[in-house]
N, C-alpha and C positions, 0 to 999 in steps of 0.2 A: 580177752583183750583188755590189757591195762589201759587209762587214761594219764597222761601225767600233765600239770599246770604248765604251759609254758609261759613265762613270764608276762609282764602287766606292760598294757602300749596305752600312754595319756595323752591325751589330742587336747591342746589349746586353742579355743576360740574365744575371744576376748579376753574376757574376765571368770568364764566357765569352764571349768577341767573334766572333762570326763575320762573314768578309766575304766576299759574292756579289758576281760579276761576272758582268754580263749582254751579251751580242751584241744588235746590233740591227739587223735589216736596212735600208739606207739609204731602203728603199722606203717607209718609213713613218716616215722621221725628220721631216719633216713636222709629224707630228702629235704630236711629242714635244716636252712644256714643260721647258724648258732653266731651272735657277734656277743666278742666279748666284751668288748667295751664300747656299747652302741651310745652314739652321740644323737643332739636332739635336733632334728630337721626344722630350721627357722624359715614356716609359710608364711609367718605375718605378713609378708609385703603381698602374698597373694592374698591374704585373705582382706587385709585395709586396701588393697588398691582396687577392689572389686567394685569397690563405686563408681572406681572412672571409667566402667565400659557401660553404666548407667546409661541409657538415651533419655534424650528429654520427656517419651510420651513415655515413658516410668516412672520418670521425676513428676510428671502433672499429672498422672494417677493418684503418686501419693500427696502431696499436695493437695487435689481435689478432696483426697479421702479426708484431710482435715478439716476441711470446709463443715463436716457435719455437725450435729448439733450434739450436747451429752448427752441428751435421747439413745440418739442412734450408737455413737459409742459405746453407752455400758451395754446395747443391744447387743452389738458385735463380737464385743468383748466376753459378754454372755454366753455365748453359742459358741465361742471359741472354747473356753472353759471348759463346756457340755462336751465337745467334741473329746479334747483331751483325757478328761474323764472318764467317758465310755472308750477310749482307745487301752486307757490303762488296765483297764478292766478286765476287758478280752486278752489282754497279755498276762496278767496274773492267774485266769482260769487256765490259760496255756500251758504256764506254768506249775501249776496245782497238776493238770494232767501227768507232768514227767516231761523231763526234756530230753533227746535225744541227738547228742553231736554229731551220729551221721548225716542227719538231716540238714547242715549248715554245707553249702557247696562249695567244696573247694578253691575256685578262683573269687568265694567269698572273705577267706582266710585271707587270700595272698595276695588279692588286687584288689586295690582301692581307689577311686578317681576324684580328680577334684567338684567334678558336674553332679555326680550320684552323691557325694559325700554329706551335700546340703538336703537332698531328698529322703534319707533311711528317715524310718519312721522312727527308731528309737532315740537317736535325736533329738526328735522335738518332743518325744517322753520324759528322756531325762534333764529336758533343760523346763519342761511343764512348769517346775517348782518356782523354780527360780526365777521365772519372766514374771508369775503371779506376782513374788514378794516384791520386784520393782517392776511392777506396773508403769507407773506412772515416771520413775525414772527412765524407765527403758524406752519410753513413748518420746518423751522429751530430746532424748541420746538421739534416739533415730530421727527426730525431726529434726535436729540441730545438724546429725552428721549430714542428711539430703538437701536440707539449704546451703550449708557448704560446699559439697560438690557442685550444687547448682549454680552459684556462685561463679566455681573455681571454672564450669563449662561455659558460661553465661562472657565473664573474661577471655576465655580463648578465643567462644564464637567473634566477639569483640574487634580481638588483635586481628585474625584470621578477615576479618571484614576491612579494619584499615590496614592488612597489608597486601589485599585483595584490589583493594582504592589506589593505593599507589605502583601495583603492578600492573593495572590494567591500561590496555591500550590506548591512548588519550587520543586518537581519532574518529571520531565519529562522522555518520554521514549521516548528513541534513540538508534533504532535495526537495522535501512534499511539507506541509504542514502537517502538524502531529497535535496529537494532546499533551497533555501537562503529565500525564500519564504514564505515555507513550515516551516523553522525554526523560521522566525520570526513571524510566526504567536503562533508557540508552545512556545516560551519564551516570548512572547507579548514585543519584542522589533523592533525597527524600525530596514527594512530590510540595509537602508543606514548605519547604525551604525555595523551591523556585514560584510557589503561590508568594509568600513573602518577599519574594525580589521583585515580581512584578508589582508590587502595591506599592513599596517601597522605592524602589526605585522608576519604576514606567506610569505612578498612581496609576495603574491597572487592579480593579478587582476581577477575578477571576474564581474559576471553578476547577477540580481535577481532570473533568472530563472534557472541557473545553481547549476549540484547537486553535494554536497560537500558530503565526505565520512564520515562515522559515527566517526572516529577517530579525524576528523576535528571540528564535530559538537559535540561530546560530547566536545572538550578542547571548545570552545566558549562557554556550557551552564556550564560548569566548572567555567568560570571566571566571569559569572554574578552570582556566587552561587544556580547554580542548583544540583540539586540529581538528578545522570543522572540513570535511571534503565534498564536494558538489556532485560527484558520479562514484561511482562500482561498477566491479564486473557482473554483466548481468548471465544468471542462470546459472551458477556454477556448478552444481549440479550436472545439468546438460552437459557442458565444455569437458569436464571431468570424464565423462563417461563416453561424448565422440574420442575424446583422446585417446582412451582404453582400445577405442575400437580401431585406432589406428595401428597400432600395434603388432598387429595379428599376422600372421605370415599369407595365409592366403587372400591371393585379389585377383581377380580379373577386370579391364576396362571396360569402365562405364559410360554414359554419356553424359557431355559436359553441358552443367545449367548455368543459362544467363540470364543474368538480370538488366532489364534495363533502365538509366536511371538518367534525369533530367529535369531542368526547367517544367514549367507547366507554359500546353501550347508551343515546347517546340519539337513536335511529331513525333513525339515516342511511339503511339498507337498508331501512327499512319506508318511509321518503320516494322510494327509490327506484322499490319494488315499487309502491307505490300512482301513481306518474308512470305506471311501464312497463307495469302494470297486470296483474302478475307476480304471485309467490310466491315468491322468491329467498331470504328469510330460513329458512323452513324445510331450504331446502339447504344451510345453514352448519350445520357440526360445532361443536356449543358456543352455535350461536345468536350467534357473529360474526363479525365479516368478518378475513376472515387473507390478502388478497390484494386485488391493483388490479384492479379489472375493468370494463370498458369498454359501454357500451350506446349505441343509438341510436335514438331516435325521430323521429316528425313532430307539432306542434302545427298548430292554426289559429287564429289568431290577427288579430281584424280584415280577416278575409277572404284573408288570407297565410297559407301554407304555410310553416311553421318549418321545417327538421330541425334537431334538437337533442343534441349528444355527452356523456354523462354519462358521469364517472368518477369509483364508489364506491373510496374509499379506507380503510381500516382505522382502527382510534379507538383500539386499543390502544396503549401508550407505544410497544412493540418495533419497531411498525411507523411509524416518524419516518421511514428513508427512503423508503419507498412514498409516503408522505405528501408529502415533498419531490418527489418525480418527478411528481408530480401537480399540485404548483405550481409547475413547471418548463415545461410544458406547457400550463397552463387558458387559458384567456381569461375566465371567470368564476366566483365563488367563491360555494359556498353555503357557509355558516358553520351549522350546525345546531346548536341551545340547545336542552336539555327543560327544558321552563318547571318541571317538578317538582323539579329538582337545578341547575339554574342553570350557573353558569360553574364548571369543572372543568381540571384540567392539560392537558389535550390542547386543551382551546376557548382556552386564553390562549394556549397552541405557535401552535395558526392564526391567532391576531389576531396574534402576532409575524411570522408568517411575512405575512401579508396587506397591515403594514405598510410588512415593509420591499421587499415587490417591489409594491407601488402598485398591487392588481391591484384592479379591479373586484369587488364582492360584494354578498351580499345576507343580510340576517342573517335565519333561518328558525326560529322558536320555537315547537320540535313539542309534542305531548300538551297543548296549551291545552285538550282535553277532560275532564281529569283537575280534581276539585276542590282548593279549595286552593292554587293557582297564583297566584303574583304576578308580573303580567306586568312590571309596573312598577319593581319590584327588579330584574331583571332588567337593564332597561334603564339605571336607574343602576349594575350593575354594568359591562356597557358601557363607558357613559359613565367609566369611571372607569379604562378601560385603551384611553381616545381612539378608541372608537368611540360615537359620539354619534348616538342616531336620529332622524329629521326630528320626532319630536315632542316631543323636547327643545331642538329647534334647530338641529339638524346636518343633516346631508347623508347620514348610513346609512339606507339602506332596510330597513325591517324585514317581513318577513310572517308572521300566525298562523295555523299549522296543526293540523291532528293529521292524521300521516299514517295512523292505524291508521282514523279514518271517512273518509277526504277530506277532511274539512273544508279549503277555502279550496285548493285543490290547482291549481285552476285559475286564480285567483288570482295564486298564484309562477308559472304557467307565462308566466301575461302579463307579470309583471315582469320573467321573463328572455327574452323577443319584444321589451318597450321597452327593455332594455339595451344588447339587441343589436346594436337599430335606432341606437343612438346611439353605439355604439362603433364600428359598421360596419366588422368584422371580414373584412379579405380577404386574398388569394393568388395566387400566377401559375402556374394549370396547367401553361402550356407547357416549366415548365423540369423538369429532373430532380428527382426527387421527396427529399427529405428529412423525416426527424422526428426520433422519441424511443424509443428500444426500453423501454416498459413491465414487461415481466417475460419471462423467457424458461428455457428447461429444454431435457432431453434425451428426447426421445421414443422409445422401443427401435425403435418399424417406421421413425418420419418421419425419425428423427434430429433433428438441433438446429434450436428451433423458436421463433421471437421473435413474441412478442405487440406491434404497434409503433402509434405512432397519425403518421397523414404531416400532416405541419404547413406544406408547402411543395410544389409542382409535382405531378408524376401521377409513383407506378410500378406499373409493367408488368411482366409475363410476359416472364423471360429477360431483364431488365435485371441487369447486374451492381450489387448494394449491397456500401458496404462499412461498417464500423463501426469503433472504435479496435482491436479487436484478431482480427475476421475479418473474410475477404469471403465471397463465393457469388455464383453465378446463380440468381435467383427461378425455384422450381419450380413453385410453388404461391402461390396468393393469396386467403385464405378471409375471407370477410366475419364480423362478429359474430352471424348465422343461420347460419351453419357452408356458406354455398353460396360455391364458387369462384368465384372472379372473374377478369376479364383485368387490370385497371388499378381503382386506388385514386386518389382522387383529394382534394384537402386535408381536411382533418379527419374523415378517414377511422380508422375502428380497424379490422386486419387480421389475420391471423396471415400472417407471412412462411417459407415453409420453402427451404433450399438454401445456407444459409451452412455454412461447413465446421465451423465452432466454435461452441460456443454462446456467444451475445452477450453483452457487458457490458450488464447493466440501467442505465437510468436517461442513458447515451452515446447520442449520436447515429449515426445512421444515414443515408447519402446515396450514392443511384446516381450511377455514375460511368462514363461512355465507355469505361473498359478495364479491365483488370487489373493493369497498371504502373499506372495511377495509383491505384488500389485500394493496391497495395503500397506505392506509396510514401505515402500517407495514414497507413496504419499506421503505418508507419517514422516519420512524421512528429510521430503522435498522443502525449502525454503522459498516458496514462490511469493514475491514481492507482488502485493495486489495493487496492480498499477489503475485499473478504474476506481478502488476507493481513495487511493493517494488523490489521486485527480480530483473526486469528488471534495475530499476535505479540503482542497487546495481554491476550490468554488465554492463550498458554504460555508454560513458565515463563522467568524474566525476571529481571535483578536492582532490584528495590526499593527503597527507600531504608530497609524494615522488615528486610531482606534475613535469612533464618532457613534455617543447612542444614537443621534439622531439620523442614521443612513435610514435611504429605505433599501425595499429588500424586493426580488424580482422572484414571485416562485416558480418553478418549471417541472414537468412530467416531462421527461426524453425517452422515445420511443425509437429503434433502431434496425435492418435489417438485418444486422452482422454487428458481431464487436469488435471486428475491427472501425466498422462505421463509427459507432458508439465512440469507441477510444481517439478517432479524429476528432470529434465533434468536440468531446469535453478539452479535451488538448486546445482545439482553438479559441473555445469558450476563455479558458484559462490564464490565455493571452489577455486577454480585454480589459481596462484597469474597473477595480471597483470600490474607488476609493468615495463616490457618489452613489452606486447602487451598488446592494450587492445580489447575486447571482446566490439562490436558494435549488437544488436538485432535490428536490422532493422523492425523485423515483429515476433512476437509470436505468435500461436493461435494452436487452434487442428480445426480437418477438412480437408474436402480435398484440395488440392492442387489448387488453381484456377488464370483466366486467371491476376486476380491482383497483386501477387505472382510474374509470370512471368512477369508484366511489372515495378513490383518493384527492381527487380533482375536485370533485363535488364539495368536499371537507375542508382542504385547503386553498379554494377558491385560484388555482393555477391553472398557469398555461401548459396545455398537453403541443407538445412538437412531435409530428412524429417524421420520420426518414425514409422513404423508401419503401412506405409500407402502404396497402390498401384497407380500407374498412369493410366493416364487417355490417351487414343490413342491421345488426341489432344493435351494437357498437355507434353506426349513425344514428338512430332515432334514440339512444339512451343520450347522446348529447344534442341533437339538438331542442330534446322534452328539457333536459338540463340547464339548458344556456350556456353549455361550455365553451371556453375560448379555444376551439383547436385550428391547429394547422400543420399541414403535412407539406414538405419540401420533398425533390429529386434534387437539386443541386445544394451541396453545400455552402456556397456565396450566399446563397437567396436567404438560407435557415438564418448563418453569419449574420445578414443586414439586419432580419427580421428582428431579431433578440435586441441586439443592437441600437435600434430605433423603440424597441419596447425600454429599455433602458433611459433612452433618453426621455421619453415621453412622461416617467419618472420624478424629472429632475426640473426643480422650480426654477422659472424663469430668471435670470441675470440679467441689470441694465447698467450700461455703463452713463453715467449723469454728463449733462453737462450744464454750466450753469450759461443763465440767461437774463436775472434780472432781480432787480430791490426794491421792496415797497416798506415803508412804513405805516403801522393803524394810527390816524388822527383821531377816531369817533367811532361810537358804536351804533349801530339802529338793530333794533328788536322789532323782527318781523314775524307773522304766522307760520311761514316758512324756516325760519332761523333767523340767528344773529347776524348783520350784514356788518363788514369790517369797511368805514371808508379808509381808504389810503392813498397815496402818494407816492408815486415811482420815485426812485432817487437816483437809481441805477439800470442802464439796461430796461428790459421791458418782462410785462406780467403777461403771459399767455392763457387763453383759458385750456381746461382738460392738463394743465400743464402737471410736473409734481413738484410741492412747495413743502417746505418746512416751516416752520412759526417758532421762532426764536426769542425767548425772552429770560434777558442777563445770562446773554451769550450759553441759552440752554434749550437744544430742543425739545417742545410741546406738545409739538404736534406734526405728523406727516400723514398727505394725504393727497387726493386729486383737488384741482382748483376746477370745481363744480361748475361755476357763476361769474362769469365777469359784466359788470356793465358802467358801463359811463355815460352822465346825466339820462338816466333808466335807459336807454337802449342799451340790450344786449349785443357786445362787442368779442371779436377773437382774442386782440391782444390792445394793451395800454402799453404808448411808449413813456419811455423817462420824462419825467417836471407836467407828469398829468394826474389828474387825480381819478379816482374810479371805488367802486365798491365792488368788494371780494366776499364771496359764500361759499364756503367746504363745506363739509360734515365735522366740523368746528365749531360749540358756541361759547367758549371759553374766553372770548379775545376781549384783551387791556390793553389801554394806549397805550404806545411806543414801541408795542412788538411788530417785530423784525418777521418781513414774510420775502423768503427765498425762492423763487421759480426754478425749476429746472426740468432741460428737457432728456429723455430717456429713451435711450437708443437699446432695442434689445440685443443679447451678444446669442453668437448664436454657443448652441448646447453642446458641451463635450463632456468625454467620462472622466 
């Protein structure tokens, strides 16, 4: 078998040429395409552009590798050397053996890649020589060519950032207080640059991690031209995924849930009890409702068996988001008016909230039994916040009741059977179950436990749920009669136990196939943490009123539920504190435990707790403590409590008024002090009164007028053109100073 040369292939890299000569056995010349006039393939651009797919953690590899000292350099440089050396080595013994051109594999011959091409070993053999001789130049080359692409990448990130800045959305939404942090990441501006607008322009010093009040942060996203927004859609997530499930071809009807909503005190709960046929209002602490709670009955109805989902919701202001969860969830809306008080703040909240989600309703004007009633005022009230009753001409349904006799009870039931019948309200059992987690807490035996109502498919026993911020396998599934169940089925209210966490209220909830996907839902979920917003929105913060000198109120809140919790701070949050401020040291619901107490003990605060009982050890670890605790059933009472601890706070104010003028003629030096004699000029000198001491029209001194007497008997007051002698806690006094009487009415205390 002859060998014959076939010609010479030279590879340019850089500045280095190398040329391979390949043997070919005749056996397969054949199949070898012979060009006769082979032209030279120009890679340069791949081989110089290879920088630009450099990443930065390449670039600050080599870059750090500079960092070292000449030590370490001729070290590496050293061993590089050795390596090459002994590489050469072993290929010349190779060689000395005989070389044998079957041994080169064929798709070595004929394919080449640009990947493997920088890796052959021979490569960096025969370029060994030549890196040695420029050393030092070649070191130099390569650091100069990596600073420049770092450079040229450094520039793009650049560009790519301001035209990131001017493409992005300039509305922002700023509703809570935030940090300085927190805002520069939402305006994508450096946090230093709004620390220097606050100094600069508000003389505010500040910190990163400090949280500025939304009145502060919206003028900062003001002045970089933002569009500041007040609200978002909340959960989108959720909305997203009930929408999906509307979708679906199959449904069968379900029964329709109502919510009911109104004033506070005007008998929502007594509407309910007299439906359920109950007594529930006696069980409320205070006589109202301070939580969402869920009921279910059955009507009959033109020979049809109703079941029907009721859910009373609170009428107090604190409780807006109970309220909203509840119109998040209805399918229809009882709207409850006492004919005796009419429209009220929380009846216009509902007609707002009624309007803007389109829902179905029915307007329910209870205690019509009560004399004096104007049903008809009424109804132009209504009408005058666009709800209009069929007997003005519109299309709202109105019904008269009193739920405290019945009256007309049966009446609403049938109107919410014809509603229902015409909204014809359905669901697809078959799929995995999802809803609404209603209210939820920690239970010391159950652990964390969600009150949920399923608005979509069936779940079951040992289904995994997960929600935006836990999962669990369903343990337990207990109906609104407290009896377990296997499976819940649409518009069902449940309690769910076996999540590991206790749930966000008001998020959805939806079984899911496994646990990775559980996880990853989380991961996925953007759930707005409405109790820390709250929270930062109550501790302290900088203002635009901004006072070192506040004081500051600390509190430990302890809660049954969080949705209790989420009232409380919500009304807290109202309260102004521009004189005190409101410190949360600890929020959480659950019981009271030994943490509490030794957080309270450290921070010297007030423990509030809600709804909750003590614990035998719990009591004697606070009262061995001296802690300030107090437990509330009604929310008014916690409200005043704080409220008054607030003002208790805040230094007394007196508004002056003036009463009288003396001049000092003389001084006497007594055991007791300096006695001022003087002369009324004006008005009169009271004693205990409060006086200023004025000299060249500059006050000296204020203080109580201690001591009045005239010709040594001790006197109350000296009138005008009498003379008397005056003793304060004063002993300063020179003739002709001016002493001011005045009397001091105290004003009373607000925040």
């Amino acid at each position: 078998m002859t060998r014959i040369l076939y010609n010479y292939i030279y590879v340019s890299i850089s500045t280095v040429t190398l040329r391979y000569t390949f043997y070919v056995s005749t056996t397969y010349l054949e199949h070898i395409l012979k060009l006769e006039s082979p032209k030279l393939i120009d890679s340069s651009s791949s081989l110089t552009n290879i920088n630009h797919v450099v990443d930065n953690t390449f670039i600050n590899k080599i870059n750090s590798s500079n960092k070292f000292g000449k030590k370490y350099k001729d070290d590496i440089y050293s061993q590089d050397v050795l390596e090459i050396k002994k590489s050469k080595s072993q290929l010349n013994k190779k060689n000395r053996r005989g070389f044998n051109p079957l041994d080169i594999p064929r798709e070595s011959i004929f394919i080449d890649t640009q990947d493997n091409f920088f890796d052959t070993q021979s490569l960096d053999i025969s370029t060994s020589k030549i890196q040695k001789l420029n050393k030092s130049k070649k070191k130099d080359k390569t650091k100069i060519e990596f600073i420049s692409n770092s450079s040229k990448i450094s520039d793009y990130s650049q560009k790519q950032n301001f035209s990131n800045l001017h493409n992005t959305n300039k509305n922002v939404l700023l509703n809570v207080p935030l940090t300085i942090q927190e805002l520069s990441h939402k305006l994508n501006i450096p946090a230093a640059e709004i620390i220097t607008y606050l100094f600069l322009k508000k003389a505010i010093s500040a910190t990163i991690n400090q949280v500025i009040d939304v009145s502060i942060a919206e003028e900062i996203a003001s002045s970089y031209n933002f569009n500041v927004l007040r609200s978002e859609v909340n959960n989108k997530h959720d909305i997203e995924y009930l929408n999906d499930l509307s979708d679906d071809s199959i449904k069968v009807k379900r029964s329709p849930i109502i919510t009911i909503l109104g004033h506070v005190n005007h008998g929502k709960t007594t509407l309910l009890d007299s439906i359920l046929k109950t007594n529930l209002v006696k069980k409320e602490y205070g006589g109202i409702t301070q939580s969402i709670s869920g009921y279910e009955i059955e009507s009959l109805n033109n020979s049809h068996l109703y079941k029907l989902v009721f859910l009373d919701t609170p009428g107090h202001e604190a409780f807006e988001s109970m309220r909203i969860r509840g119109i998040q969830v209805t399918d229809i809306v009882l709207l409850v008016v006492a004919a005796d008080d009419g429209l009220q703040n929380q009846t216009i909240e509902a007609i707002k909230h009624i309007q803007k989600t389109d829902l179905p309703y029915i307007i329910v004007i209870n205690k019509v039994d009560k004399k004096d009633v104007n049903i008809d005022r009424i109804q132009e009230n209504l009408a005058f916040h666009g709800i209009v009753s069929e007997k003005l001409g519109g299309n709202a349904k109105v019904v008269e009741v009193s739920a405290l006799t019945g009256q007309n009870i049966d009446g609403l039931l049938s109107k919410i059977c014809q509603l229902s019948d015409i909204k014809n309200f359905t669901a697809d059992p078959n799929q995995f179950g999802s809803g609404t987690i209603l209210e939820s807490y920690l239970d010391k035996t159950q652990g964390p436990v969600a009150n949920v109502i399923v608005q979509n498919g069936t779940v079951k026993l040992g289904d995994i749920v997960v929600t935006s911020n836990t999962y669990g396998k369903i343990k337990n599934i207990i109906n609104t009669r407290g009896i377990k169940i296997d499976t819940s089925t649409p518009s069902s209210i449940v309690r769910l136990l076996g999540f590991d966490l206790v749930p966000h209220v008001g998020t959805l909830f939806k079984v899911v196939s496994s646990e990775r996907e559980a996880k990853n839902y989380i991961i996925s979920c953007s759930k707005n943490e409405t109790l820390n917003k709250t929270l930062k929105s109550l501790n302290s913060r900088i203002t635009s009123d901004c006072n070192i000198n506040i004081k500051h109120l600390n509190l430990i809140i302890k809660t049954d539920t969080q949705g209790s919790l989420e009232a409380i701070l919500n009304l807290l949050s109202k309260l102004s504190q521009a004189k005190v401020q409101i410190n949360i040291i600890s929020a959480n619901f659950g019981m009271i435990s030994n943490t509490d107490i030794e957080l309270a003990i450290a921070t010297k605060c007030i423990i509030i707790s809600f709804n909750l009982n003590k614990r035998s050890q719990i009591n004697n670890l606070i009262k061995k403590h001296d802690i300030n605790f107090r437990n509330f059933n009604v929310i008014y009472d916690l409200f005043d409590y704080i409220k008054n601890c607030m003002l208790d706070l805040i230094d007394p104010e007196y508004d002056k008024k003036f009463i009288g003028r003396a001049v000092v003629q003389t001084i006497f030096d007594m055991n007791k002090g300096s006695v001022a004699g003087c002369i009324v000029k004006e008005g009169k000198l009271k004693k205990m009164s409060h006086v200023h001491v004025l000299r060249k029209n500059k006050i000296t001194y204020q203080g109580t007028l201690t001591s009045l007497k005239r010709i040594k008997e001790d006197v109350e007051e000296v009138l005008s053109n009498n003379e008397c002698g005056v003793m304060c806690n004063y002993n300063l006094w020179q003739k002709n100073d001016i002493i001011e009487s005045y009397e001091l009415t105290l004003r009373p205390k607000t925040l």
